[in-house]
C-alpha positions as CSV (number, residue, x, y, z in Angstrom):
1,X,74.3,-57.7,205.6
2,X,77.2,-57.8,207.9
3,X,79.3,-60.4,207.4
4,X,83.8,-60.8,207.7
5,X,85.6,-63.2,209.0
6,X,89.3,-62.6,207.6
7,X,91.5,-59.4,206.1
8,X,91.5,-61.5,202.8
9,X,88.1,-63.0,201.7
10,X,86.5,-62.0,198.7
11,X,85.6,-58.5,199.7
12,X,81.9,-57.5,198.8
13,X,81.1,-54.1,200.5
14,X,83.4,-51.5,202.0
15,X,83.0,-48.3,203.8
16,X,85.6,-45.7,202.0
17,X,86.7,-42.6,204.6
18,X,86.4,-38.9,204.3
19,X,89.3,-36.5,205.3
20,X,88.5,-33.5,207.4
21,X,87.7,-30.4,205.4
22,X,89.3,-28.1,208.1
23,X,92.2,-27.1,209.0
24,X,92.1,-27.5,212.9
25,X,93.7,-30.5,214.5
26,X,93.2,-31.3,218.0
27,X,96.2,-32.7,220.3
28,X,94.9,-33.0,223.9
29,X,96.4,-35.2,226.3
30,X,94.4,-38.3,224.6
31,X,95.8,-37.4,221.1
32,X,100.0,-36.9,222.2
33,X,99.5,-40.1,224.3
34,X,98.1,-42.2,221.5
35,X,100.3,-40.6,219.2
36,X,103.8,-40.6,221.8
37,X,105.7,-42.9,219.7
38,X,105.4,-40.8,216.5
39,X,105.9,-37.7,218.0
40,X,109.0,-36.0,218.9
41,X,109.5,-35.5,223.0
42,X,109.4,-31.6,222.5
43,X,105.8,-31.7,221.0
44,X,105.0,-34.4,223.5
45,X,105.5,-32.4,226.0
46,X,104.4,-28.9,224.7
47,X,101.3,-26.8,226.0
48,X,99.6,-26.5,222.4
49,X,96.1,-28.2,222.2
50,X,95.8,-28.0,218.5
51,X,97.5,-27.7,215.3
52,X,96.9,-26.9,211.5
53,X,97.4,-28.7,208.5
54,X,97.3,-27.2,205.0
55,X,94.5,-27.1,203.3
56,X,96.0,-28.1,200.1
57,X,97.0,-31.4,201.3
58,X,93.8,-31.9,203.1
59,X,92.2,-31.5,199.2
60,X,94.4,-33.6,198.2
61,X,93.7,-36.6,200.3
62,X,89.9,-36.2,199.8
63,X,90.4,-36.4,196.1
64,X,92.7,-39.5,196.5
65,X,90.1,-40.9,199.0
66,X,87.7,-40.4,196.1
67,X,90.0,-42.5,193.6
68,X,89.9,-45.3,196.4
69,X,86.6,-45.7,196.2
70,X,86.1,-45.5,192.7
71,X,89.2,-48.0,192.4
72,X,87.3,-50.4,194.5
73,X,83.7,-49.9,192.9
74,X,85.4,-50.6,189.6
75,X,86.3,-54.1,190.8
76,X,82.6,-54.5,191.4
77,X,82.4,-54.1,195.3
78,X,79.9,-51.6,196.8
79,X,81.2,-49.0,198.2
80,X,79.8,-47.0,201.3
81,X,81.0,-43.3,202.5
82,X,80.9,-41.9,205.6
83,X,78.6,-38.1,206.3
84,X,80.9,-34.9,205.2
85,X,81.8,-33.2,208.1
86,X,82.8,-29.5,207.2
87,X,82.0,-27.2,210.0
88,X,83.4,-27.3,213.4
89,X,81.0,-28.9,215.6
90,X,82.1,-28.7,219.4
91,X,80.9,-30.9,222.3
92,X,81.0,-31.5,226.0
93,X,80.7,-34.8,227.9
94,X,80.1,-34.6,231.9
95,X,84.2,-35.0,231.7
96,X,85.5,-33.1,228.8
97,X,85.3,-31.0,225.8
98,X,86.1,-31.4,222.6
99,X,85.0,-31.3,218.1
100,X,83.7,-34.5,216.4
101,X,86.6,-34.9,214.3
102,X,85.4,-37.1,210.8
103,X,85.6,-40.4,209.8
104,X,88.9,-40.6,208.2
105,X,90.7,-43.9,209.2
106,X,87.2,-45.9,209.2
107,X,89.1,-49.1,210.1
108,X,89.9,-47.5,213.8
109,X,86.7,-47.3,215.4
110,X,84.6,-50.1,214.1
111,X,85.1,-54.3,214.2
112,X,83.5,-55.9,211.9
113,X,84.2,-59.5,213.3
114,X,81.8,-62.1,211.8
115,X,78.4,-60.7,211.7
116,X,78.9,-58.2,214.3
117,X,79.7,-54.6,213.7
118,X,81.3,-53.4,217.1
119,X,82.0,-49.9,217.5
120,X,85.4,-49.7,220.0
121,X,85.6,-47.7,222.5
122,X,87.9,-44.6,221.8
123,X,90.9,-43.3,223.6
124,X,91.3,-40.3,222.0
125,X,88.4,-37.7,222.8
126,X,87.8,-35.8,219.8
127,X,86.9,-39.4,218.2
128,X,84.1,-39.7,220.9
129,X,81.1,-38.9,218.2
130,X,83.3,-39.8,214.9
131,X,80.9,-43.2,214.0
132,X,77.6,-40.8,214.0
133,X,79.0,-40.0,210.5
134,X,78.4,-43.8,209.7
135,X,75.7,-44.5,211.5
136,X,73.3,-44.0,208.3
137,X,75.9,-46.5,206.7
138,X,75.6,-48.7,209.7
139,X,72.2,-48.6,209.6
140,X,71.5,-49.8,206.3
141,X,73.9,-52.7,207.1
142,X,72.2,-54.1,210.3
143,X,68.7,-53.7,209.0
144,X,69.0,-56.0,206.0
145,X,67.0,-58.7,207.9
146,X,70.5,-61.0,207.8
147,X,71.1,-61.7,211.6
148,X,73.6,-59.4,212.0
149,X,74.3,-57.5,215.1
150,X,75.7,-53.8,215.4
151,X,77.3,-53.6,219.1
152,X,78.3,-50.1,220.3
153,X,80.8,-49.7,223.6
154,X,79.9,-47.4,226.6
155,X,81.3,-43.9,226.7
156,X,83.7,-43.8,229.0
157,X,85.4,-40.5,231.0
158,X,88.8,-40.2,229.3
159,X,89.8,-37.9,232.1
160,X,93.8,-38.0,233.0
161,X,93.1,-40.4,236.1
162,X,91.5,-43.1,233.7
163,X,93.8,-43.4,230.9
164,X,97.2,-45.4,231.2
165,X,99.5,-42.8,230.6
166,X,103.0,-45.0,230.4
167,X,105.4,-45.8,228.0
168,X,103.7,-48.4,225.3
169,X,107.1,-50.6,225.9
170,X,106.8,-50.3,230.1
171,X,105.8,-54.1,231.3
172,X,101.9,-54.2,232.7
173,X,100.7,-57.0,235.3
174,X,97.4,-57.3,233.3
175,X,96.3,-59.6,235.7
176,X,95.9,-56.8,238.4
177,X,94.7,-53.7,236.3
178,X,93.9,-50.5,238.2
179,X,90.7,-50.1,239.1
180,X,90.5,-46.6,237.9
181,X,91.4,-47.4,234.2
182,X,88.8,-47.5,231.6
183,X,88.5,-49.5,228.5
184,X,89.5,-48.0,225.5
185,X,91.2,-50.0,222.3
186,X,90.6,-49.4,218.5
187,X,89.3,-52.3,216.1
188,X,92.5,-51.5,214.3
189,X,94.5,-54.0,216.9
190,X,93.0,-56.6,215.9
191,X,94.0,-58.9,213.1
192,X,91.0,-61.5,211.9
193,X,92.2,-64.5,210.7
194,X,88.9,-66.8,210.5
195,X,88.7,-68.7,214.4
196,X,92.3,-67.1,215.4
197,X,92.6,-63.4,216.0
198,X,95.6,-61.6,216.7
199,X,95.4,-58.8,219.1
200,X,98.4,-55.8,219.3
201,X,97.9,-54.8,223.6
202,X,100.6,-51.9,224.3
203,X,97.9,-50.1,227.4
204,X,95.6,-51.5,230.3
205,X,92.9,-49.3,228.8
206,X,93.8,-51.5,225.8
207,X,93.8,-55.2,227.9
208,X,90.2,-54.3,229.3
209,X,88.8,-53.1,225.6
210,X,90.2,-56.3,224.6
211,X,88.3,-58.5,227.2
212,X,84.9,-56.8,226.6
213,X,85.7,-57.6,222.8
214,X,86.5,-61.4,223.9
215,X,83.5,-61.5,225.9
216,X,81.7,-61.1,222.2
217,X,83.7,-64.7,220.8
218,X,83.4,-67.2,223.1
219,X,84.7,-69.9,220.3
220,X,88.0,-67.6,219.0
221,X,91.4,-68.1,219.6
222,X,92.9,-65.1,220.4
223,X,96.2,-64.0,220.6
224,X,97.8,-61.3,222.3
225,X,100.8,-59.3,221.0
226,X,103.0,-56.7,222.7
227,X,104.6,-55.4,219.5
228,X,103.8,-52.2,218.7
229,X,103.1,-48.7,220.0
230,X,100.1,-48.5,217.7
231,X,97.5,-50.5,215.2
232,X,99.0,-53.9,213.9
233,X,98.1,-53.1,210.4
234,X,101.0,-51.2,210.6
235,X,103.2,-54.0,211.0
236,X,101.6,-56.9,209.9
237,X,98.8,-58.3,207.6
238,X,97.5,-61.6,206.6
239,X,97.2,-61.8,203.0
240,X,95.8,-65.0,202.5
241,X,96.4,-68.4,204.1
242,X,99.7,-68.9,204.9
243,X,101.0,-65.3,203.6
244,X,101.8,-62.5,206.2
245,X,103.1,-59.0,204.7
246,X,105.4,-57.6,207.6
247,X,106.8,-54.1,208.4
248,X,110.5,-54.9,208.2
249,X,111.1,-52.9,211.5
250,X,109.7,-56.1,213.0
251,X,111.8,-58.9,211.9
252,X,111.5,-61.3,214.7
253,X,107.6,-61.1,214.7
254,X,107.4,-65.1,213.6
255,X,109.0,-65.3,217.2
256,X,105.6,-63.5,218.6
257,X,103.1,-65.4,216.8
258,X,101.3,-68.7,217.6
259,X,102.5,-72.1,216.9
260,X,100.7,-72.8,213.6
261,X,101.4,-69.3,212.1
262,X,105.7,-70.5,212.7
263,X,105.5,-72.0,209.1
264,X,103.5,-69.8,207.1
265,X,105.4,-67.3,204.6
266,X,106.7,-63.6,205.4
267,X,106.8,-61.2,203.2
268,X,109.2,-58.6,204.0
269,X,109.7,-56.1,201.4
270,X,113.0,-54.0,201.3
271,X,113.4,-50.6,199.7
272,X,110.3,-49.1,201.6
273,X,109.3,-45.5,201.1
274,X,111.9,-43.1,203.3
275,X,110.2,-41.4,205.8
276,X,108.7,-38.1,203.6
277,X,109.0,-34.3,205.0
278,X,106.5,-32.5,206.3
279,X,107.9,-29.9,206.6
280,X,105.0,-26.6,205.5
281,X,102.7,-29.4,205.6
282,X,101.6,-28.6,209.4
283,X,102.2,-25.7,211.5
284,X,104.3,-28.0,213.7
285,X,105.7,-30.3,211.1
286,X,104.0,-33.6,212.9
287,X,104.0,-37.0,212.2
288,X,101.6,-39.1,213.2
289,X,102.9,-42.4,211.6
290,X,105.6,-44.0,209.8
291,X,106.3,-44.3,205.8
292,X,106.8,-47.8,206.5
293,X,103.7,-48.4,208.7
294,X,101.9,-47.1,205.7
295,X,103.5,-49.2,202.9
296,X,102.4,-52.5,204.4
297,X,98.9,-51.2,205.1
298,X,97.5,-52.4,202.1
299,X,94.0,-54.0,201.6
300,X,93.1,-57.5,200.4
301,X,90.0,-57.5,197.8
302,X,90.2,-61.4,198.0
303,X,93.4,-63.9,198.4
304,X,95.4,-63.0,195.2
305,X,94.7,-59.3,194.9
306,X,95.8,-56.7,196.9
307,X,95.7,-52.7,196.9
308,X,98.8,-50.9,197.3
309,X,99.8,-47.4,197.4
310,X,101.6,-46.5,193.6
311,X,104.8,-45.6,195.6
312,X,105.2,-48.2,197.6
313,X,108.1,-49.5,195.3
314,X,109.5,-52.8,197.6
315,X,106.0,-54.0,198.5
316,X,104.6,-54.5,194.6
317,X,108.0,-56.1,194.1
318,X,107.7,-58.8,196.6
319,X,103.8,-59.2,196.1
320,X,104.6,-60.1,192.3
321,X,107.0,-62.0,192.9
322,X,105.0,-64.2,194.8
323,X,102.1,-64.1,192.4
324,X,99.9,-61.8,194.1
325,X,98.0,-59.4,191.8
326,X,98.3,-56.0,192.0
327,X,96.0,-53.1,192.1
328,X,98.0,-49.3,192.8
329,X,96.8,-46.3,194.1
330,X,97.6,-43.2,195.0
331,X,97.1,-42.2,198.7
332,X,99.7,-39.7,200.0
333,X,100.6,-38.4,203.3
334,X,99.2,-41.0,205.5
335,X,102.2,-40.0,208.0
336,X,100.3,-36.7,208.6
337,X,96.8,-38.0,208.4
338,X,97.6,-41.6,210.2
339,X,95.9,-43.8,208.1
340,X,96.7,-45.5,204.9
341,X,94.7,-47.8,202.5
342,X,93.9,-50.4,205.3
343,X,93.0,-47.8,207.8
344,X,90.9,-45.8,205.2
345,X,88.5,-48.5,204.3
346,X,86.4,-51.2,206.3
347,X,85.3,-54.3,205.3
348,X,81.6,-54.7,205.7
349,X,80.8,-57.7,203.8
350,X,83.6,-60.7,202.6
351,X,82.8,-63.6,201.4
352,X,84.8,-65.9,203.4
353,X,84.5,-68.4,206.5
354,X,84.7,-68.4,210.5
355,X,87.3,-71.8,210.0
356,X,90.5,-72.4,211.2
357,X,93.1,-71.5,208.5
């Protein structure tokens, strides 16, 4: 069964990731362009096409992924896990080369939008083949006789000449996109909120992956945000009707957001997690996101309880204090792997509506 229409429904089924059991990182042109904002401008611009991270840490986060998913099954939803992937496995498209990286940060690659299971097209090319770890997952899902539909994009070239190389911030005429561009936007951008869906667009690759999404939802209303250089689930979640959890780096999102979200409740939580070292951790000390990103990615199990990592201090405060339930984990260093609890898991099934909230 495939079947979610909101970050907040009673949750059912989830797909838990796995971390990469290796030590090589990839950082091609499609990996520092993704990751510009994050990154300093030396390593931007630096020669080096990959990088290490300990393999301590990487331990680490596979155990904590582990906990995740037991957390999760111990609240009686099924839990699903991506393939292991622990050998290097290199391939070469008729425009690049590259290694299947894992399925880490499930929530990037697939949309799980009603019942249809959309696999986004990638801009990073190391991520090309990353869903064939799920596709067993995936498989079990769409065959359950239920009427769902699994939906996978067209490979595209990812070659230099393709991808919109500018400044996230730079202003785009989207109504005149190069015709050399190719689509290319993560499931991560987009925030489901029954009929309304709110959509983070920073890249005409991103615009067009949007529209072939659209194309898929004749009868949503979406709406389209300039706000961030990466995934919205960094910024901002819907928590339930009328609750938003924001990044307090954006405090004049309400101004961004459609006319019947102006009067819902934002939750902005203050003594966020400082930005961690990581220093040893990498052989280049890189960050790929933000300690603050990461504390408001939390995950929704249904409209009062939500799963938060253990030491993000400011965001259990102001979740309690508004009568939300809490659930705490431990998922470290999501600044180094990119992902935290949201981005780790993906909802396959919620009980919950396609209605207008």
């Amino acid at each position: 069964m495939i079947n979610s229409n909101t970050s907040f429904g009673k949750l059912k089924e989830v797909v838990v990731g796995r971390e990469l059991s290796l030590a090589k990182r990839l950082s091609d042109v499609t990996f520092k362009q993704f990751y510009r904002e994050a990154l300093d401008e030396k390593i931007y611009e630096s020669p080096f096409d990959s990088y290490q991270v300990s393999l301590d840490l990487i331990d680490q986060r596979n155990r904590e992924l582990d906990d995740l998913a037991a957390t999760l099954s111990n609240l009686g939803i099924t839990v699903h896990r991506p393939d292991v992937l622990d050998k290097i496995i290199p391939f070469s498209t008729p425009s690049f080369k590259s290694e299947v990286s894992s399925a880490s940060n499930v929530r990037d690659l697939t949309l799980v939008y009603g019942n249809k299971l959309i696999e986004t097209p990638t801009f990073v090319r190391n991520r090309y083949y990353e869903n064939t770890l799920l596709h067993d997952v995936y498989s079990k899902a769409w065959n359950r006789g239920q009427g769902g539909q699994w939906i996978k994009a067209p490979h595209t070239a990812l070659t230099e000449d393709t991808i919109d190389l500018g400044h996230w911030g730079d202003t785009r005429d989207y109504n005149n996109i190069p015709s050399n561009y190719v689509m290319a936007i993560d499931a991560a951008q987009f925030l489901r909120i029954g009929r309304d869906c709110i959509v983070n667009i920073n890249s005409y690759n991103q615009y067009l992956g949007y529209e072939w999404i659209k194309s898929f939802y004749p009868d949503t209303n979406f709406h389209v945000l300039h706000v961030a250089d990466n995934h919205i689930d960094g910024c901002l979640i819907c928590l339930c009707p009328g609750y938003f959890l924001v990044n307090p780096l954006y405090p004049n999102i309400r101004d961004l957001l459609p006319a019947k979200f102006k009067n819902w409740t934002y939750l902005y939580p203050k003594d966020l997690t400082a930005n961690i070292d990581v220093t040893g951790m990498t052989d280049i000390d890189i960050r790929l996101a933000s300690s603050r990103g990461m504390d408001v990615n939390v995950l929704s199990v249904d409209e009062n309880t939500v799963v938060i990592n253990k030491r993000a201090y400011g965001v259990k405060d102001i979740l309690q204090r508004n009568g939300f339930d809490v659930v705490e984990i431990q998922l470290e260093h999501g600044e180094i792997f990119a992902g935290g609890i949201h981005c780790s898991t993906l909802d396959l099934v919620r009980d919950d509506q396609y209605i207008s909230y």
